[in-house]
C-alpha positions in Angstrom: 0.0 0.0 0.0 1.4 3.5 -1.0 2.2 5.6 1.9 2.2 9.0 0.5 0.4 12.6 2.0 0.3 15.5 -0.5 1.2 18.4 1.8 -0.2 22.0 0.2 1.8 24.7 3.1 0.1 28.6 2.5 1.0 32.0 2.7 -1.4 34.1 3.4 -1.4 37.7 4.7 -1.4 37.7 8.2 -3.0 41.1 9.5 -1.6 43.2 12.4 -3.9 44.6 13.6 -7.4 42.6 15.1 -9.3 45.5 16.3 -11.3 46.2 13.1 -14.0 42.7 12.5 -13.8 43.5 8.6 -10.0 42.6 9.0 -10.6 39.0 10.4 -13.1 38.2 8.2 -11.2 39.6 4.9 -8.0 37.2 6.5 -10.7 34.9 7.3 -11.8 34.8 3.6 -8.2 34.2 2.4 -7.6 31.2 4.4 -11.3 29.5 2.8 -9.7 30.5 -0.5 -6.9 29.0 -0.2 -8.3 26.0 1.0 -10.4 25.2 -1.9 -7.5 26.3 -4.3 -5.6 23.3 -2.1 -8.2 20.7 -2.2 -8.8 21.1 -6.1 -4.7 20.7 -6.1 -5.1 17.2 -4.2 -4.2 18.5 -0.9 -4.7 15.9 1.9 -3.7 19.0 4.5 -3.2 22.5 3.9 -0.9 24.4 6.2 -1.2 28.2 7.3 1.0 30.9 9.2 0.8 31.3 12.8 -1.9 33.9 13.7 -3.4 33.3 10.3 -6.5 34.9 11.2 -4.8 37.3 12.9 -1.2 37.9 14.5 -1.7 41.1 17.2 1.1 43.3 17.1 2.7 44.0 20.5 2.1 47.7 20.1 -1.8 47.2 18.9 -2.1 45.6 21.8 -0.3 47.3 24.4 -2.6 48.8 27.5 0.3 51.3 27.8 0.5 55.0 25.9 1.1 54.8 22.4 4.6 53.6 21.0 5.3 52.1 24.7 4.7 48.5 25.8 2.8 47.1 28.8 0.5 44.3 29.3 -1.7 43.5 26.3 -5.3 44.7 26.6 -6.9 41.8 25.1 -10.4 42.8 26.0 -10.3 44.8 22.5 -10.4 41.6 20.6 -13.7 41.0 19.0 -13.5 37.6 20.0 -16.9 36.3 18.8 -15.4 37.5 15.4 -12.8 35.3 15.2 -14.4 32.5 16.4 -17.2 32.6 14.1 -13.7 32.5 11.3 -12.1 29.7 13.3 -15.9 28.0 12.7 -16.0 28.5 9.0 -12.6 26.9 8.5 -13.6 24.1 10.3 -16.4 23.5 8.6 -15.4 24.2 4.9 -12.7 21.4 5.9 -15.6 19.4 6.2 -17.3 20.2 3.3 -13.9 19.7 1.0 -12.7 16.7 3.1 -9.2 18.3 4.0 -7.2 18.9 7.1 -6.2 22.2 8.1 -3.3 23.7 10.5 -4.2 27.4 11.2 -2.9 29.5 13.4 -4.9 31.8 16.0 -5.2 32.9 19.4 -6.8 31.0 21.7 -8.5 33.0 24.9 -8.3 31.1 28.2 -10.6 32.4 31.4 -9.6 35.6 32.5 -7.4 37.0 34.0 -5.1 34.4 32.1 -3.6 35.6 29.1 -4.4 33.8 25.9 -2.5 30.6 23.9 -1.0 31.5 20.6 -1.8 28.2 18.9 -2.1 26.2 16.5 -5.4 24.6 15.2 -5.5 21.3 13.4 -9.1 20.5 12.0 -9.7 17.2 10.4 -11.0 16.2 7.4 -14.9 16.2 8.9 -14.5 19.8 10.6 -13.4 18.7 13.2 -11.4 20.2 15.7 -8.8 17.6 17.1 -5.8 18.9 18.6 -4.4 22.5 19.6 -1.0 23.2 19.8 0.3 25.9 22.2 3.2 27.8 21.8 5.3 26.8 24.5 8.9 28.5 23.8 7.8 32.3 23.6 9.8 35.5 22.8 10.6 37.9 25.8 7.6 40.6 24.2 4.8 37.5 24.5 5.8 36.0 27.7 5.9 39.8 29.5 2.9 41.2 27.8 1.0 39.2 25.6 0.7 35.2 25.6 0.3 31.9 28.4 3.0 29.3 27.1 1.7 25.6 26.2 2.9 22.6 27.9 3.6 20.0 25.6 3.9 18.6 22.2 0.8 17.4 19.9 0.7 14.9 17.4 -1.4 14.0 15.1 -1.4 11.6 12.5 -3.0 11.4 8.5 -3.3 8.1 6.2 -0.6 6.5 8.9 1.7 9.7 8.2 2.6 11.3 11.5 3.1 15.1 12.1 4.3 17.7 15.1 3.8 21.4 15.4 6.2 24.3 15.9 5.5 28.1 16.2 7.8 30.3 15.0 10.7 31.4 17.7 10.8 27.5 18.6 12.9 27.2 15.3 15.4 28.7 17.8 15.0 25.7 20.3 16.6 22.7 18.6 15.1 20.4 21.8 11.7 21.3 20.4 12.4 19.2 16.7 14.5 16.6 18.8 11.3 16.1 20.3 9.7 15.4 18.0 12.3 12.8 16.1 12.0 11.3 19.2 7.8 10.9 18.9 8.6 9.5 15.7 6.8 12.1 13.1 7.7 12.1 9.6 6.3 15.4 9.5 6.7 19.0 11.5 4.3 21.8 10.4 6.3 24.8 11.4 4.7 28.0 11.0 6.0 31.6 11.8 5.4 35.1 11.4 8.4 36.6 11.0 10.3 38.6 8.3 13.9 36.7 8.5 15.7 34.9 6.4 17.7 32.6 8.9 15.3 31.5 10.4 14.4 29.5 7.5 17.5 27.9 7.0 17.2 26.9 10.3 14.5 25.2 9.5 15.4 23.6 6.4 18.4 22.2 9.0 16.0 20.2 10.8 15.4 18.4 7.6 18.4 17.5 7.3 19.6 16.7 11.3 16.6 14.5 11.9 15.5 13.4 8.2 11.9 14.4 8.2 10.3 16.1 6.4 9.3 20.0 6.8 6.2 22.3 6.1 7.5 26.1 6.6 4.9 28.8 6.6 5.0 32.1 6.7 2.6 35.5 6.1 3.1 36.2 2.5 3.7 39.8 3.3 7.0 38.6 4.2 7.7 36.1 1.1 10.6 38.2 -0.7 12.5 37.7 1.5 11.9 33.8 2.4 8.7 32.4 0.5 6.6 29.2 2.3 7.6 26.3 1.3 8.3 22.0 2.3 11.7 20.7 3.0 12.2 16.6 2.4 14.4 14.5 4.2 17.7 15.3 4.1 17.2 19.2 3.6 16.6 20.2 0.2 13.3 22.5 -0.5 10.4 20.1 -2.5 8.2 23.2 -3.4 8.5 26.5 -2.8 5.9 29.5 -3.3 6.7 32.6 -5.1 8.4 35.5 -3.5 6.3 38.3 -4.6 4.2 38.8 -1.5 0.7 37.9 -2.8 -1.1 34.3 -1.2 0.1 31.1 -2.7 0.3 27.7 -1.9 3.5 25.2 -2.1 2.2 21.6 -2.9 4.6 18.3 -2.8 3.8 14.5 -2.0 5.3 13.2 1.4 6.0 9.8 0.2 7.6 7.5 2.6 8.5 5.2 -0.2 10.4 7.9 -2.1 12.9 6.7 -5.1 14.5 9.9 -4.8 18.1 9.1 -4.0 18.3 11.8 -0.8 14.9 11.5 0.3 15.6 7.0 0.8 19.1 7.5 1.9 17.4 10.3 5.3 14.6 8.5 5.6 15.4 4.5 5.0 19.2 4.4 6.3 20.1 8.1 8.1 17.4 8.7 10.1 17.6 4.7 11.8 21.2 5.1 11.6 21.6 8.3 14.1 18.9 6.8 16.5 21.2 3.7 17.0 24.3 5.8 17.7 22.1 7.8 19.8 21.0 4.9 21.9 24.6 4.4 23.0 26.0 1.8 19.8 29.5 2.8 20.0 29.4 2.5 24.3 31.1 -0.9 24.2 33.3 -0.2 21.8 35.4 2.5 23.5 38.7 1.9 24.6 39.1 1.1 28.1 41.8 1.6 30.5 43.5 4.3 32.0 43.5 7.0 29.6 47.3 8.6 30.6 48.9 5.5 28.8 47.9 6.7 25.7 50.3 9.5 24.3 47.5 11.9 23.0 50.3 14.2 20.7 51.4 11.1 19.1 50.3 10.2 15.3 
C-alpha cells in the first residue's frame, strides 16, 4: 500500500492589527480560499501561518501610551469575530474533506492571558488537537501570551506530524522532540520577516531526516517564501516570493525513489537513532586513559 500525504503549506497575509472585525473576516476569507484552491490541487492538509487569522502586534495591543509596551489589553479583541472564522474553517474542511493547521489565538478564562496556537481540524471539521506555543519571545511572555505545555501529534493516512510556532525554530530540543515521537512530518509556521530562520529550518530536515512544512505570512515572502523541505534538507516546493497568497504543494511519500529523500529516511534517520541509543558505548577503549600518548600520530 502507498504511503504517500500530498502536503499544500500557504501563505497568506497575516494582519496586524485585530481590532477592526472586517479585517478578520477579509484574513478569514483568504484562508477559505486558499483551501479550496488546495483541495482542487489534491491536498490531503493544507498548512497556514501562525496567527493566520490574525497575528496582534505587541504595540496594537499594548494597555500602555502609544509607541510604549505594557501588558496587552486583550479585552479589544472581538473575540466572537474570530471565532465565528475559526468555525467556518472548520467547517469548509468538512465540506472539501481536508485537514487544516491554522494559526490563531486561543482565549483562556480571564485573568489568564491567551494561547497563541495552532489549530489542526480534520478532514470532517473537526477540531482535534491545539498546539500551544510553549517556547515564547521575551515581548509575549511579558505582555501578551500563556505558554503551552507540551507537544501534539497528530497523525494522516498513517503519516505522523508535530507542530512548531515560530521562535521555537530557535530551540533545537523542540524538533529533537519530535524525532524522538517519531513524526515524519513537523508543520512549522511563523510570522516573522527573517531569512535565517528558514534555513534553520530547512536544517532540521536534514539533522533529523523528516520532512518540513514552513509557513510564513506572504507579506513577508521576498524575502523567504513558504515552502516543504524533504528528508535530508533540500526544498520540494517552494511558493513565489512576490508577497501575494500562494500555496506550495509536494507529495510526502515514505517510499520515495528519490536518492536523498531514501538515503534520510530509509538508512540516516535509523542510523543516528542507533548511535544515539549508546552503539558505540562498548566499543570504546578502556583503560587508564594517561597511557595513551594523545600528541602522538
Amino acid at each position: 500500500m502507498a504511503r504517500t500525504l500530498r502536503l499544500a503549506v500557504a501563505q497568506t497575509t497575516v494582519p496586524e492589527d485585530p481590532i477592526d472585525p472586517r479585517t478578520l473576516r477579509a484574513s478569514g476569507a483568504e484562508v477559505r480560499s486558499l483551501m479550496r484552491e488546495a483541495a482542487a490541487a489534491g491536498a490531503r492538509l493544507v498548512q497556514f501561518p501562525e496567527g493566520a487569522i490574525t497575528y496582534p502586534s505587541k504595540h496594537v495591543m499594548s494597555s500602555g501610551p502609544p509607541g510604549t509596551l505594557a501588558a496587552a489589553d486583550w479585552s479589544r479583541i472581538p473575540w466572537d469575530v474570530l471565532r465565528e472564522e475559526a468555525e467556518s474553517i472548520a467547517s469548509l474542511a468538512g465540506e472539501l474533506r481536508l485537514w487544516v493547521a491554522f494559526g490563531s489565538i486561543h482565549p483562556l478564562t480571564p485573568p489568564n492571558r491567551p494561547h497563541n496556537s495552532l489549530y489542526v481540524v480534520s478532514d470532517q471539521g473537526h477540531l482535534i488537537a491545539r498546539y500551544d506555543k510553549r517556547f515564547l519571545s521575551n515581548t509575549e511572555i511579558s505582555f501578551m501570551y500563556s505558554p503551552g505545555s507540551s507537544p501534539i501529534v497528530f497523525e494522516i493516512d498513517g503519516i505522523r506530524f508535530g507542530c512548531a510556532l515560530c521562535i521555537e525554530a530557535e530551540f533545537p530540543e523542540v524538533f529533537a522532540e519530535y524525532e524522538r515521537l517519531n513524526v515524519h512530518c513537523v508543520l512549522l509556521s511563523v510570522m516573522v520577516d527573517d531569512a535565517a530562520r528558514a534555513v534553520v529550518a530547512q536544517a532540521y530536515g536534514r539533522l533529523y531526516d523528516y520532512w518540513l512544512g514552513y509557513s510564513i505570512p506572504a507579506q513577508f515572502s521576498a524575502t523567504v517564501p513558504a515552502g516543504i523541505v524533504a528528508p535530508g534538507g533540500r526544498w520540494l516546493a517552494r511558493c513565489p516570493g512576490d508577497g501575494r497568497p500562494a500555496l506550495a504543494v509536494a507529495d510526502l511519500d515514505l517510499d520515495a525513489t528519490d536518492e536523498d529523500i531514501d538515503v534520510s529516511v530509509r538508512l540516516a534517520r535509523p542510523w543516528r537513532r542507533l548511535a544515539r541509543a549508546g552503539l558505540y558505548d562498548d566499543r570504546m577503549v578502556l583503560g587508564d586513559p594517561r597511557s595513551e600518548t594523545r600528541t602522538a600520530f
